[in-house]
TORGU-509232 format. One record per residue: residue number from 1; residue in one letter; x, y, z of N, C-alpha, C, O in turn. Coordinates in nm, 2 decimals. Layout:
+-----+------+--------+--------+--------+--------+--------+--------+--------+--------+--------+--------+--------+--------+
!  nr ! rest !    n.X !    n.Y !    n.Z !   ca.X !   ca.Y !   ca.Z !    c.X !    c.Y !    c.Z !    o.X !    o.Y !    o.Z !
+-----+------+--------+--------+--------+--------+--------+--------+--------+--------+--------+--------+--------+--------+
! NUM !    A !      X !      Y !      Z !      X !      Y !      Z !      X !      Y !      Z !      X !      Y !      Z !
...
+-----+------+--------+--------+--------+--------+--------+--------+--------+--------+--------+--------+--------+--------+
This chain:
+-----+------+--------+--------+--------+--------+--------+--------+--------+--------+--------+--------+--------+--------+
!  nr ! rest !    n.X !    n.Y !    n.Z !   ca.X !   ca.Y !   ca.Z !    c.X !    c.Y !    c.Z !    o.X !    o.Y !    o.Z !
+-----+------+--------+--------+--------+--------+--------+--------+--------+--------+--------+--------+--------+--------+
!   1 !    X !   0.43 !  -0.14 !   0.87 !   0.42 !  -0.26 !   0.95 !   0.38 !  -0.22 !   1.09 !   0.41 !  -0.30 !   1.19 !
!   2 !    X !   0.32 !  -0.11 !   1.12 !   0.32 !  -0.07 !   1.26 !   0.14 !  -0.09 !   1.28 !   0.06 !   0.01 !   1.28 !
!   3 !    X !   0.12 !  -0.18 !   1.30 !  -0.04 !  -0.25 !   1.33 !   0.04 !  -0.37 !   1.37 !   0.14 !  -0.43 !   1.34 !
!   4 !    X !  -0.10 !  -0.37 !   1.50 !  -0.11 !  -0.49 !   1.60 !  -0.06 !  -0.65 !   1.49 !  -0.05 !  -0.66 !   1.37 !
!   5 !    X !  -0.02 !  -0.75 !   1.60 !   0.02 !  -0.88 !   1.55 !  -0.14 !  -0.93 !   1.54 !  -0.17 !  -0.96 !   1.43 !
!   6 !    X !  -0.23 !  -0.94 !   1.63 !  -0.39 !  -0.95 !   1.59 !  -0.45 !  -0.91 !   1.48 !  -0.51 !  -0.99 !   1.41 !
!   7 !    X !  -0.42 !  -0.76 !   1.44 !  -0.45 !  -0.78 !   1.25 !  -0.44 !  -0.80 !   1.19 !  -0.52 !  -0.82 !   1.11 !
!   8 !    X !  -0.24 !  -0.84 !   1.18 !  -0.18 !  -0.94 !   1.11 !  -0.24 !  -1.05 !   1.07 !  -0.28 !  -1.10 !   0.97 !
!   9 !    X !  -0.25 !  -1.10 !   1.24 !  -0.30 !  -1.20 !   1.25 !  -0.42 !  -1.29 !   1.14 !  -0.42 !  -1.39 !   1.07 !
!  10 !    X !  -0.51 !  -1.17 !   1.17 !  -0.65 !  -1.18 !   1.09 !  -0.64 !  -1.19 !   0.94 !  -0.70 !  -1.26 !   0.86 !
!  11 !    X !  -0.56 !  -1.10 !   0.94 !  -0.57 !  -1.09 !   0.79 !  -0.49 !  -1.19 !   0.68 !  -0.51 !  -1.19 !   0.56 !
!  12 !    X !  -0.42 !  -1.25 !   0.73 !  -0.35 !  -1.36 !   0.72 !  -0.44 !  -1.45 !   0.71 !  -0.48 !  -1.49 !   0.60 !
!  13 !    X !  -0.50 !  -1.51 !   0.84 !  -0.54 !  -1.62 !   0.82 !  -0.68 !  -1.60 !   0.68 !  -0.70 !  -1.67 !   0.58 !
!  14 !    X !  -0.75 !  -1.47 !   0.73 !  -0.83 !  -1.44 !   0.62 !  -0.80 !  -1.46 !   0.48 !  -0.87 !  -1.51 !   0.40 !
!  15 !    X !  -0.66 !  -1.41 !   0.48 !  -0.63 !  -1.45 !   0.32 !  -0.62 !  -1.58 !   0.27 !  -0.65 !  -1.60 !   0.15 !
!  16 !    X !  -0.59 !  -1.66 !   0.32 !  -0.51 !  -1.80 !   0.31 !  -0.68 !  -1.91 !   0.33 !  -0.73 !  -2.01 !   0.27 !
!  17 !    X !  -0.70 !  -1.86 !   0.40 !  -0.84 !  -1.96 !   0.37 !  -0.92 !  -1.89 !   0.28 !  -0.96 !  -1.98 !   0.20 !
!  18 !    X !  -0.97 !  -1.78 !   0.25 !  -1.01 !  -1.70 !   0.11 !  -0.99 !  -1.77 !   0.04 !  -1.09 !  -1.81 !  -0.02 !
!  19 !    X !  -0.84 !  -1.81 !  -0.01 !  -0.75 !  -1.86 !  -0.15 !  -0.74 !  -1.97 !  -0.12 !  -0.63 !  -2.01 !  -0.17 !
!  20 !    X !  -0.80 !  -2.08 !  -0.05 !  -0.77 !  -2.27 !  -0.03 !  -0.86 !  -2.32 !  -0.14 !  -0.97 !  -2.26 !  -0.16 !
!  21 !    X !  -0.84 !  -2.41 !  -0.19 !  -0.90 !  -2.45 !  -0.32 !  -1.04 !  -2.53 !  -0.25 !  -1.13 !  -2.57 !  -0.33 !
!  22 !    X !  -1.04 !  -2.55 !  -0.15 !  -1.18 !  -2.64 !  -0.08 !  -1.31 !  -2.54 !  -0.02 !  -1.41 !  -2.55 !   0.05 !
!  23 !    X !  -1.23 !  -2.47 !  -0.07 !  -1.31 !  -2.30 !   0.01 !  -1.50 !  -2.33 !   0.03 !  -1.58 !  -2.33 !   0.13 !
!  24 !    X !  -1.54 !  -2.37 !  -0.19 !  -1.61 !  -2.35 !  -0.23 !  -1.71 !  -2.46 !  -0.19 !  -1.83 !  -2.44 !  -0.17 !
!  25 !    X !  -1.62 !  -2.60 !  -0.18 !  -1.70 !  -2.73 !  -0.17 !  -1.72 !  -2.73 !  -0.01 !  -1.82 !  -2.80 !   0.02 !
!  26 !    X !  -1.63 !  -2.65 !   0.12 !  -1.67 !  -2.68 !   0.22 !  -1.62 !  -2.51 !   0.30 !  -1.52 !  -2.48 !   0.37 !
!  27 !    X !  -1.74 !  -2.45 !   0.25 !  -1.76 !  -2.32 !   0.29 !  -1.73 !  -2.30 !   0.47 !  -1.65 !  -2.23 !   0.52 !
!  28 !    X !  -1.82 !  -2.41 !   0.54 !  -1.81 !  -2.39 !   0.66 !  -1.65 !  -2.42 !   0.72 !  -1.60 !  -2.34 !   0.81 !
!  29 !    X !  -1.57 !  -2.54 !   0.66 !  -1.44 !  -2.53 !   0.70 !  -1.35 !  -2.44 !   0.66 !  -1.24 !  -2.44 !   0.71 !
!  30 !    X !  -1.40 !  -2.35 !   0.55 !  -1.28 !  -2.25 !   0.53 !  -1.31 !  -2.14 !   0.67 !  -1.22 !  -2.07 !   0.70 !
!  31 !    X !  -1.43 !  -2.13 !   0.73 !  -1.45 !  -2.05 !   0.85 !  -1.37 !  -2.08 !   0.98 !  -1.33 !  -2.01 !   1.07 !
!  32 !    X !  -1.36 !  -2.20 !   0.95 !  -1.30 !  -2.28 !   1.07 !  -1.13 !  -2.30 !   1.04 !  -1.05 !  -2.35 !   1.12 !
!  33 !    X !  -1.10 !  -2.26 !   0.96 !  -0.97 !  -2.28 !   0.91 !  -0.91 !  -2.13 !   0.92 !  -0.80 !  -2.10 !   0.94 !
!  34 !    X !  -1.02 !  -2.04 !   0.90 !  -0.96 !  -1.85 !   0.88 !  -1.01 !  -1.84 !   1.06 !  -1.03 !  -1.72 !   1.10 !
!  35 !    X !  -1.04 !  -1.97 !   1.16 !  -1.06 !  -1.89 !   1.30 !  -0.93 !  -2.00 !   1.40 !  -0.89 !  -1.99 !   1.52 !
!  36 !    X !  -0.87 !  -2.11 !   1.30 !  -0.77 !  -2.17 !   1.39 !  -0.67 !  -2.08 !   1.36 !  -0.61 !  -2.04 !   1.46 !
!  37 !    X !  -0.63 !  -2.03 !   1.22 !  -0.49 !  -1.97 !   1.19 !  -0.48 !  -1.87 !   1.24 !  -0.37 !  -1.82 !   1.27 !
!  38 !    X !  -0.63 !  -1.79 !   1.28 !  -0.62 !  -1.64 !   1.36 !  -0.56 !  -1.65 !   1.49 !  -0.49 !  -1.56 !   1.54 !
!  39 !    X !  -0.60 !  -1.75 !   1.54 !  -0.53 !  -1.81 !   1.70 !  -0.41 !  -1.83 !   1.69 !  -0.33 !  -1.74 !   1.73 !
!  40 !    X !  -0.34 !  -1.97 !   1.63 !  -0.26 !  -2.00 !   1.62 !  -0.13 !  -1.89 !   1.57 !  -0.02 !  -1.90 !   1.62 !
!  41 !    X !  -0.16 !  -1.79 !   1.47 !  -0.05 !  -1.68 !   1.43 !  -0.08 !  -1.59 !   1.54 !   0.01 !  -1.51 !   1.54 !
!  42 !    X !  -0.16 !  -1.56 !   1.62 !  -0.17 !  -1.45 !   1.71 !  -0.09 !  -1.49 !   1.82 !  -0.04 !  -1.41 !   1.90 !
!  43 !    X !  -0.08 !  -1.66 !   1.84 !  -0.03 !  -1.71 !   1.99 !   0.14 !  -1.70 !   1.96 !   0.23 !  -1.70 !   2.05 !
!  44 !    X !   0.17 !  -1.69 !   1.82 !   0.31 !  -1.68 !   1.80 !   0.36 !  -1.54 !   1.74 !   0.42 !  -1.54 !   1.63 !
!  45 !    X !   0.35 !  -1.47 !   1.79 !   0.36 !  -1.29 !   1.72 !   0.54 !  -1.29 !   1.62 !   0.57 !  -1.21 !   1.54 !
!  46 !    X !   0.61 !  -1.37 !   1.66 !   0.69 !  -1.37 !   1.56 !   0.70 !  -1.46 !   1.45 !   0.77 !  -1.43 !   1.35 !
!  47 !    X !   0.61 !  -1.58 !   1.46 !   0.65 !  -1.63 !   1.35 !   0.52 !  -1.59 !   1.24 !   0.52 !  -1.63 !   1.12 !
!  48 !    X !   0.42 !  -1.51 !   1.28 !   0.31 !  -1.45 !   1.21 !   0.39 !  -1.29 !   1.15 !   0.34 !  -1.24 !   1.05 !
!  49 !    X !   0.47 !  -1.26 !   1.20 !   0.57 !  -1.13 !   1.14 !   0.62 !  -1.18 !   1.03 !   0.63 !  -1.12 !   0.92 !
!  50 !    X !   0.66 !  -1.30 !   1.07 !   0.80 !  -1.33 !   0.97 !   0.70 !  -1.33 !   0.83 !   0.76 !  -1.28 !   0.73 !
!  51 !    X !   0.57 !  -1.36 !   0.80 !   0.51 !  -1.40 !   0.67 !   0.47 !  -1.26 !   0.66 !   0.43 !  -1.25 !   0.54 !
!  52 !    X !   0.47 !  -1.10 !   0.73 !   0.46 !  -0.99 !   0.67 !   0.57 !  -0.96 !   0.58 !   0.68 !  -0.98 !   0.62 !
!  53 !    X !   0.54 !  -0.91 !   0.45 !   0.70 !  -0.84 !   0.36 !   0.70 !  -1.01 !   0.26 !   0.78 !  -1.02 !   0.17 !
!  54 !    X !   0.61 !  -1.13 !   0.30 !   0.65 !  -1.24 !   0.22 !   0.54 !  -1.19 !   0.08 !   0.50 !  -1.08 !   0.06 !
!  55 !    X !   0.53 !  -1.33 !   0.01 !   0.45 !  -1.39 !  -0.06 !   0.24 !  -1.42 !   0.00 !   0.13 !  -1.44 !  -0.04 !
!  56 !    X !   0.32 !  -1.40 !   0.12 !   0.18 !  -1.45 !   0.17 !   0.08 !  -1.34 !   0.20 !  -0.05 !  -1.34 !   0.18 !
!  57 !    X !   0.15 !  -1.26 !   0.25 !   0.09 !  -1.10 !   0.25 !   0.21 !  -1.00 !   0.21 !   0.32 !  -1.03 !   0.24 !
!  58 !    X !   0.17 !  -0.86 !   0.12 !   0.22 !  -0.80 !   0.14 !   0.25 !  -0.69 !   0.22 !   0.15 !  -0.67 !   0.29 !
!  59 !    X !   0.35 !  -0.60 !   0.25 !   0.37 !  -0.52 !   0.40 !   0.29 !  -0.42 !   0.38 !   0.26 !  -0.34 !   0.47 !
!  60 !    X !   0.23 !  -0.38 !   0.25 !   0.17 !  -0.23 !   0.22 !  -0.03 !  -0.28 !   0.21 !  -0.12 !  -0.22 !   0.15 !
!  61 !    X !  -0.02 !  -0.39 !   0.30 !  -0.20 !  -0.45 !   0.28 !  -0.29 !  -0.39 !   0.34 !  -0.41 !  -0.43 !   0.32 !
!  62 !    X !  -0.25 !  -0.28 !   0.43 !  -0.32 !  -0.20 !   0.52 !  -0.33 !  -0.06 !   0.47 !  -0.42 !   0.02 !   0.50 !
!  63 !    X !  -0.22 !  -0.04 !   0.38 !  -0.24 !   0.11 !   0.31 !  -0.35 !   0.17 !   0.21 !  -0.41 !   0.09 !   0.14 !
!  64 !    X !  -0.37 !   0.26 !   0.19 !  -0.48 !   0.27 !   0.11 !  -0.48 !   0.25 !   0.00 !  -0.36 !   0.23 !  -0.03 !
!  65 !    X !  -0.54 !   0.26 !  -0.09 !  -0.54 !   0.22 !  -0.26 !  -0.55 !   0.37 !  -0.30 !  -0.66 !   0.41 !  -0.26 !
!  66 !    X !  -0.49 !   0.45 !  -0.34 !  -0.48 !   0.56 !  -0.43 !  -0.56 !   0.57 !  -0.54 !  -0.56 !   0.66 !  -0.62 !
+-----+------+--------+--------+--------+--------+--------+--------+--------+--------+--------+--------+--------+--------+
């Protein structure tokens, strides 16, 4: 868990609009949805922590694949 709250950040929001079920029908708003959540979890570094180690990401997402 020792990477920036900005990566977090990113990769979060990245995942979460990746996997929105409107992704496909409104491509351009999943862009706009993976660039508000990047802000929005970056402007709050703890409550974007609290979702590392969840369901939403796992804490090992940065490790390499063996």
């Amino acid at each position: 868990m020792d990477f920036p709250v900005d990566k977090w950040a990113k990769a979060i929001a990245e995942r979460l609009s990746d996997e929105w079920d409107g992704k496909a029908d409104f491509p351009e708003d999943a862009e706009l949805l993976k660039e508000v959540l990047t802000k929005a979890l970056s402007a709050v570094p703890g409550e974007c922590m609290r979702l590392v180690g969840s369901g939403v990401i796992e804490e090992s997402y940065f490790e390499p694949l063996d």
